[in-house]
C-alpha positions in Angstrom: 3.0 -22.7 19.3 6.5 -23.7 19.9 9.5 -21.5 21.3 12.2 -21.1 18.2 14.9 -19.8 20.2 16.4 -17.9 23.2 19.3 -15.8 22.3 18.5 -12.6 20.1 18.6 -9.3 21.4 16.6 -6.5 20.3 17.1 -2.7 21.0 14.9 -0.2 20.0 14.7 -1.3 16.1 17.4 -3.0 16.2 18.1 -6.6 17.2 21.5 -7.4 18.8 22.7 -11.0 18.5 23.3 -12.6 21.6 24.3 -9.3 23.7 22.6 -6.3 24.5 22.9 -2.6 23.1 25.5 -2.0 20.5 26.9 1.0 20.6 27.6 1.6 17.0 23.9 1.6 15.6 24.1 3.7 12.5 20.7 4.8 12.7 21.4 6.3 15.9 21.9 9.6 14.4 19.0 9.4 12.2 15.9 11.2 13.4 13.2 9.0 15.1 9.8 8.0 13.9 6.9 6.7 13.4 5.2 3.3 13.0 6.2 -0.1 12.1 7.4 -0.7 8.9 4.6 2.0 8.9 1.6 0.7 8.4 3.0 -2.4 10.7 1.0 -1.1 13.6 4.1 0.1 15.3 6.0 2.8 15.8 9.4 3.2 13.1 11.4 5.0 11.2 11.8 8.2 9.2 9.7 10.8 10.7 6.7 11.2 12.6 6.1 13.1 15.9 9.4 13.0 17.9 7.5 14.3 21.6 7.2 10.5 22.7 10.4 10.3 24.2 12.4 7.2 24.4 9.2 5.4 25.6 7.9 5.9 22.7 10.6 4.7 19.5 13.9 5.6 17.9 15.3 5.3 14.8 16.1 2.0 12.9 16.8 0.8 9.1 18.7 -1.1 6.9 18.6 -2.0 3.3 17.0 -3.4 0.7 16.5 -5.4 -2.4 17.7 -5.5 -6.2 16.5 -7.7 -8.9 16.8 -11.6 -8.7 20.6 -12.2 -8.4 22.9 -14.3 -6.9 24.2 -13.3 -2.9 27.6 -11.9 -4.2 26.8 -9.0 -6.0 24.9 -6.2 -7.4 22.0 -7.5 -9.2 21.5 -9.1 -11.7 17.4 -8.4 -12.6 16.3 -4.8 -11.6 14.1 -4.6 -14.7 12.3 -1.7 -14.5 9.3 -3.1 -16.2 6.1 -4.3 -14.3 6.3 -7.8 -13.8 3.4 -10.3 -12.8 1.5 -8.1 -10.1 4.3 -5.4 -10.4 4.3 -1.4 -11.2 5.6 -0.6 -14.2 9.1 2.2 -13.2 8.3 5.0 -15.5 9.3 8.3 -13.5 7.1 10.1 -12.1 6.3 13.3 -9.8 8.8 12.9 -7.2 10.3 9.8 -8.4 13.1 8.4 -10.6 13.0 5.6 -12.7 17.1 5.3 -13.8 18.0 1.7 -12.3 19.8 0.5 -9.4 22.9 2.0 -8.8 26.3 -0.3 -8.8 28.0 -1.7 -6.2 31.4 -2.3 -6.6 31.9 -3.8 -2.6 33.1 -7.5 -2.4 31.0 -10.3 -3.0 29.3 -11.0 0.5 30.0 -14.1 2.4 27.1 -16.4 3.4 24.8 -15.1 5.6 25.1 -17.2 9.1 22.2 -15.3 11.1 21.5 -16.0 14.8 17.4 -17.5 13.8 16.5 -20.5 12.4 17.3 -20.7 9.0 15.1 -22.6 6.5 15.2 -23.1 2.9 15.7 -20.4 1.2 13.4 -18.8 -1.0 9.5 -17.7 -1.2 7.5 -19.4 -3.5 9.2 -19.3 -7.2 11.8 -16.3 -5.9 15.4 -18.2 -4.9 17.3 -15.3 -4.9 18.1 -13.2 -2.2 17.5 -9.4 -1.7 20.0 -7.1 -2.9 20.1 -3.3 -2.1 23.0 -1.6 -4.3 22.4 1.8 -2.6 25.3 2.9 0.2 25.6 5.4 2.8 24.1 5.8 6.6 20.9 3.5 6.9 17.9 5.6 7.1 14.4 3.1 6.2 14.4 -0.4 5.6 10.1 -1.1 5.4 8.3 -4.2 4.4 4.4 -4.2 2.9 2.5 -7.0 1.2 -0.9 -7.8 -0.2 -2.2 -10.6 -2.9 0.2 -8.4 -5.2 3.7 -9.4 -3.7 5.7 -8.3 -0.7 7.5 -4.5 -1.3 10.2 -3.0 0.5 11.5 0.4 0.5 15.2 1.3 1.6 16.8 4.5 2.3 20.4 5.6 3.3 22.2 9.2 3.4 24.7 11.0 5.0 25.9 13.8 7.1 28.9 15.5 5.9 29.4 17.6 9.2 29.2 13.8 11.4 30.4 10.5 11.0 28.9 9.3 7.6 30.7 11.6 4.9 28.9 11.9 1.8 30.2 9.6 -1.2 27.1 9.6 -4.0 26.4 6.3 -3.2 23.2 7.2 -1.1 19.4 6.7 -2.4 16.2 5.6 -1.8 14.8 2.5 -3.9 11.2 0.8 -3.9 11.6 -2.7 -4.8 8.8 -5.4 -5.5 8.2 -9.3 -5.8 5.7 -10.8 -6.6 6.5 -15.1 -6.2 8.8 -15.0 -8.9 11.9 -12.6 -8.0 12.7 -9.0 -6.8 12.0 -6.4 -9.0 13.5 -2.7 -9.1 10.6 -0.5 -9.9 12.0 3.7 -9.1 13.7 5.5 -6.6 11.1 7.9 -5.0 13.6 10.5 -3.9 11.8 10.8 0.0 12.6 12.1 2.9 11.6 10.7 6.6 9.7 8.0 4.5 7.2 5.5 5.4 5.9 2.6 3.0 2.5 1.4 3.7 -0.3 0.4 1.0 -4.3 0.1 0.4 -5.0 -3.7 -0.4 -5.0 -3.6 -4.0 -4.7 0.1 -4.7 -2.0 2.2 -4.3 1.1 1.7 -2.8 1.5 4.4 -0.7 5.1 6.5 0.4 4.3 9.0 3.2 7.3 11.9 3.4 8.6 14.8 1.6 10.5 14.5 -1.9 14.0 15.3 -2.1 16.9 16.0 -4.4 19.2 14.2 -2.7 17.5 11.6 -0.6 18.4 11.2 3.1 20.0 14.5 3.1 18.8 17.6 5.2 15.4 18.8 5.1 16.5 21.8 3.6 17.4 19.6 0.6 13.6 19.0 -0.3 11.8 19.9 -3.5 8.3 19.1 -2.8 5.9 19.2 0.1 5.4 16.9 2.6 2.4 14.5 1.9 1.1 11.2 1.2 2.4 9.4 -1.7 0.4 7.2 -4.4 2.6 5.3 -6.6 -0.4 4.4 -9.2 -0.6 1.6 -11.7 1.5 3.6 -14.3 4.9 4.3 -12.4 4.0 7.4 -11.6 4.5 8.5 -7.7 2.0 11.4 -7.5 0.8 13.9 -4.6 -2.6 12.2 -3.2 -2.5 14.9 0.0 -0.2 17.3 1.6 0.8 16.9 5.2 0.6 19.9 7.3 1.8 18.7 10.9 4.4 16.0 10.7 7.2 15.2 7.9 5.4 11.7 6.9 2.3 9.9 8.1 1.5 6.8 9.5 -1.2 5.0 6.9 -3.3 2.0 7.4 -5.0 1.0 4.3 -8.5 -1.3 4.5 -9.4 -1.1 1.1 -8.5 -0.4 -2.1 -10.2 2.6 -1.9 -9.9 3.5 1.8 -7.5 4.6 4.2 -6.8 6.2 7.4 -3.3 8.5 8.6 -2.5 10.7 10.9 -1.0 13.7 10.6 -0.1 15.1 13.6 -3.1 15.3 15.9 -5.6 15.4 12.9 -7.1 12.2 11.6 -8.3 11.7 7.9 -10.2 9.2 5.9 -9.3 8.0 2.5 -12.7 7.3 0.5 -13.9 7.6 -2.9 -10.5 9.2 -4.1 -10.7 12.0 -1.7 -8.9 12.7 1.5 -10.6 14.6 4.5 -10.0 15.2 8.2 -12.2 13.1 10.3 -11.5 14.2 13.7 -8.5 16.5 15.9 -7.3 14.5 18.5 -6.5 15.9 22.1 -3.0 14.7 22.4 -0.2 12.4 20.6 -1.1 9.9 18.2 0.9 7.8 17.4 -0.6 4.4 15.2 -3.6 3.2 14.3 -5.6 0.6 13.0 -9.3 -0.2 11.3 -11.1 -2.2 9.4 -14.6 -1.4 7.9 -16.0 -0.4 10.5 -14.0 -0.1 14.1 -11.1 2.4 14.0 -8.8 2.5 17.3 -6.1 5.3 17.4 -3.7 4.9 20.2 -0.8 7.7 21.8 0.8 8.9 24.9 -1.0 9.3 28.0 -3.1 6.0 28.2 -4.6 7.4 24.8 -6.7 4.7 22.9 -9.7 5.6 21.2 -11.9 4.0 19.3 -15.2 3.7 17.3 -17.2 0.9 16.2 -19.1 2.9 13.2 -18.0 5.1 11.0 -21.3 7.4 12.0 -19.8 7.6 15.7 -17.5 10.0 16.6 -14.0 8.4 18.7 -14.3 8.1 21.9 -11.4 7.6 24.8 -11.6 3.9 26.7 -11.6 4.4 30.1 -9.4 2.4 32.3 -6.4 1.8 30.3 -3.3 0.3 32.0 -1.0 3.4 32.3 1.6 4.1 29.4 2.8 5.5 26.3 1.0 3.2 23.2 3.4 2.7 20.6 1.6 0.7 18.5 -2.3 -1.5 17.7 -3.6 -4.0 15.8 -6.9 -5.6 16.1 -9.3 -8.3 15.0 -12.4 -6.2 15.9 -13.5 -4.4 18.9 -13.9 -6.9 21.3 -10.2 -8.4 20.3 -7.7 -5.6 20.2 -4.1 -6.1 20.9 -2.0 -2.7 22.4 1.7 -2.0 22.7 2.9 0.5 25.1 6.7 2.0 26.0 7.2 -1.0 28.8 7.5 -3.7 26.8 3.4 -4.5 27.6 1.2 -6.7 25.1 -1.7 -5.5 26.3 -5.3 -7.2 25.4 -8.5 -5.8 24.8 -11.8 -8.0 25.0 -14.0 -5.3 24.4 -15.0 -5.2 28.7 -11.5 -5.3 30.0 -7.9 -4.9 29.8 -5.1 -7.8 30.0 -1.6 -7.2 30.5 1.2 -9.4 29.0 4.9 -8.6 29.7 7.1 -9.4 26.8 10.4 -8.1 27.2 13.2 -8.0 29.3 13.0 -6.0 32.6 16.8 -4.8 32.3 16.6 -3.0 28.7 16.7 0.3 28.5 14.5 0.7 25.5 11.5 -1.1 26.5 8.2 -0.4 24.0 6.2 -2.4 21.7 8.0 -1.8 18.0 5.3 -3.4 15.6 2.3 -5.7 15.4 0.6 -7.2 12.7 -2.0 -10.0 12.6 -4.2 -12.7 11.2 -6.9 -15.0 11.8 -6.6 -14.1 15.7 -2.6 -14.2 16.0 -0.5 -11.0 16.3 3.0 -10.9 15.6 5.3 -8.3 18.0 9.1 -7.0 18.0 10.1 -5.5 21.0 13.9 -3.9 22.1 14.4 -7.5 23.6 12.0 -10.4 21.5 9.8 -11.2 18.9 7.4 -13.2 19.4 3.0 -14.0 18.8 0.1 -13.7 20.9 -3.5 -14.6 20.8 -6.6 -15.5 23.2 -4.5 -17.7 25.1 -1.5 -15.8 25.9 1.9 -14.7 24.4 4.6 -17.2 22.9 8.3 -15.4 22.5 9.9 -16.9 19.8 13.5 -15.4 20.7 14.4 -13.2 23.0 17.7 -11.4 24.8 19.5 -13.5 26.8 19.5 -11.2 30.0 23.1 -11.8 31.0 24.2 -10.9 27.8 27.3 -8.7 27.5 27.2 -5.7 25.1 28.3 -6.9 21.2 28.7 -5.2 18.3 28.3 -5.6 15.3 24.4 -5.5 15.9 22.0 -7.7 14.0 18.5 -5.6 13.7 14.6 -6.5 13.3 13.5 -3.4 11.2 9.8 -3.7 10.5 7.2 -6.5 9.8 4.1 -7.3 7.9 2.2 -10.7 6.6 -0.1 -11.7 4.6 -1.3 -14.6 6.5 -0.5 -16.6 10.7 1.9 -18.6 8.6 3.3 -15.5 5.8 5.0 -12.8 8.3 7.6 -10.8 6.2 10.2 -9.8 8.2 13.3 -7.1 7.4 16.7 -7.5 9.3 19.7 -5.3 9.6 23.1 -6.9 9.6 26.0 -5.1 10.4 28.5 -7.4 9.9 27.8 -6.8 6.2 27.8 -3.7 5.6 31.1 -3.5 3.6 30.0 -6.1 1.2 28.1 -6.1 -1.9 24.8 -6.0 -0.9 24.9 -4.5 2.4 23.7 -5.4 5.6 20.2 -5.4 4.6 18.0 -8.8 4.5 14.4 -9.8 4.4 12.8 -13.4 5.6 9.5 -14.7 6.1 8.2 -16.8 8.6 6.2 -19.9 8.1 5.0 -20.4 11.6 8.2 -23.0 12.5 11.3 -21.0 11.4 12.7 -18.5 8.6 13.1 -18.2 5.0 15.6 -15.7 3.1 14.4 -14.7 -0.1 
């Protein structure tokens, strides 16, 4: 592994070029949440438990896609028929299937990002993302299987603070699958999180509303966990009765876990159940078929290595806040905690990597994800990978660097291989343009790729 580069900056979701905490993050008024991109492994935006404290995450976003179109402008695709791999749009409960809105901003300029830059484009797509929807940035997730990559962007307003309300604000779900972004509905959530079961569902976590991003008082539905199902049609698979939206890790195509609150279920043979109530604050997990690990405040990570076992507390745990888990069985577990920790698992004993800059003031573990023994991180201060053999930062905050704004943003991540990590970016130097200030690469191990 080979160090990329030395002078990105990221705060809580958000990644500051060069500098350190901008004070103009529009997310910043947005309510904090819970994991990665959700089922990133991390802990992100648009809902979830809110008692972890600053240790434990803060709000981030940006924007996303359209339909395969030039950089300039709204797009130019959008069908909203399934393509290869895709979903067809047709409206469903709690969803709308109308098209992209239009975006009448100026073209944008070229995009001049503080990464390496590669090539653009992923496999046949050449265009670049475009989000048409305006406002406050409230979500900005990535998820990807065999199916495609899918993103899912939010913005609102607040018409008694800073970000007025024009109509320009929505919620869009967008897919790609090789050959070019696709717009397929706009669910209409609240505090939403995008996650997925490996060819099943694609799943939205949050409440349905009329106006999406607004108040919580603007709702119209109960808060639950999503399906979006081969048809178009976003339907109610359970109702959440602790938290706005749930963090979801999907194994299978027919099996999930999520937390709600302290209670965690188990999705299997079409049915959700609760599995166990935690003592506690959970806040992410991860499994696969058969170890679970949930992980929390107060040192909590538990974990099972059959699913006829009950979860049990490991005992020793470096102290912390753990923010976020991903794991390549139980004897090769990587943990995040609130002080910018990697810490690693062998299934005897705990290792503790620091990853971050001693001097920020937002200092936890944002998201992981992994394959084939390597696990990707974001942090307030770097992104970088880890396996067996240690932790390689790929950029990181300069730690002399002054305050800048506008802030450049690391929003969530997921992959679908060491060498296929999706990764969403926030760009505020584009926010007036067509477009917006939302952006999506993927890394191929050496540098990145907008697409």
């Amino acid at each position: 592994m080979k160090s990329v580069l030395s002078s990105f900056c990221i705060v809580g979701a958000v990644v500051l070029a060069c500098g350190g905490e901008s004070t103009t993050d529009p997310m910043s008024s947005g309510e904090r949440g819970g994991t990665g991109g959700t089922a990133s492994g991390g802990v992100s935006a648009g809902g979830g438990s809110s008692g972890a404290g600053d240790d434990a995450g803060a709000p981030f976003g940006g924007s996303s896609a359209g339909g395969e179109n030039n950089d300039a402008g709204a797009p130019s695709g959008g069908s909203s028929a399934a393509g290869s791999g895709g979903v067809a749009a047709a409206a469903g409960s709690g969803g709308k299937a109308s098209g992209p809105p239009p975006d009448n901003r100026p073209p944008r300029p070229a995009w001049d990002p503080p990464i390496p830059i590669g090539e653009p484009g992923w496999e046949e797509s050449t265009s670049p993302l475009c989000e048409t929807n305006q406002g406050s940035p409230q979500a900005f997730d990535v998820w990807a299987d065999d199916r495609g990559v899918y993103t899912f962007f939010l913005t609102g307003c607040n018409p008694l603070g800073r970000d007025p309300c024009e109509g320009t604000e929505g919620a869009a779900l967008h897919h790609n699958d090789g050959t070019g972004w696709e717009w397929l509905l706009d669910p209409g959530i609240l505090a939403p999180r995008l996650s997925g079961l490996p060819g099943g569902p694609i799943v939205i976590s949050g409440q349905p509303g009329t106006q999406p991003g607004l108040q919580p008082g603007e709702a119209h539905g109960p808060a639950g966990i999503y399906f979006l199902e081969e048809d178009g049609s976003l339907t109610l698979s359970h109702p959440l009765e602790h938290d706005g939206s749930a963090e979801v890790f999907g194994v299978a195509s027919d099996r999930a876990y999520a937390l709600d609150g302290p209670e965690v279920l188990e999705y299997r043979d079409g049915v959700w159940h609760e599995l166990e109530t935690v003592e506690g604050q959970p806040l992410a997990l991860w499994a696969d078929e058969s170890t679970l690990v949930v992980v929390g405040l107060d040192q909590m990570v538990l974990m099972r290595t059959s699913p006829d076992e009950p979860l049990r507390r490991l005992e020793d745990v470096p102290a912390g806040h753990y923010t976020a888990v991903w794991g390549f069985g139980p004897d090769d577990l990587w943990l995040g905690n609130g002080v910018e920790q990697l810490i690693h698992y062998d299934g005897a004993t705990f290792e503790i990597f620091d990853v971050g800059n001693p001097d920020s003031t937002d200092k936890r573990i944002s998201a992981l994800w992994g394959d084939a023994g390597v696990v990707y991180f974001t942090t307030p201060s770097a992104f970088g990978r880890a396996d067996r053999d240690g932790v390689e930062v790929l950029f990181a905050r300069e730690p002399d660097a002054a305050r800048t704004d506008p802030y450049f943003g690391a929003v969530s991540l997921w992959g679908r291989s060491a060498n296929e990590v999706f990764l969403t970016l926030f760009d505020g130097r584009f926010t007036k343009y067509a477009c917006g200030e939302s952006f999506i690469v993927w890394f191929d191990g050496e540098e990145f790729h907008q697409f």
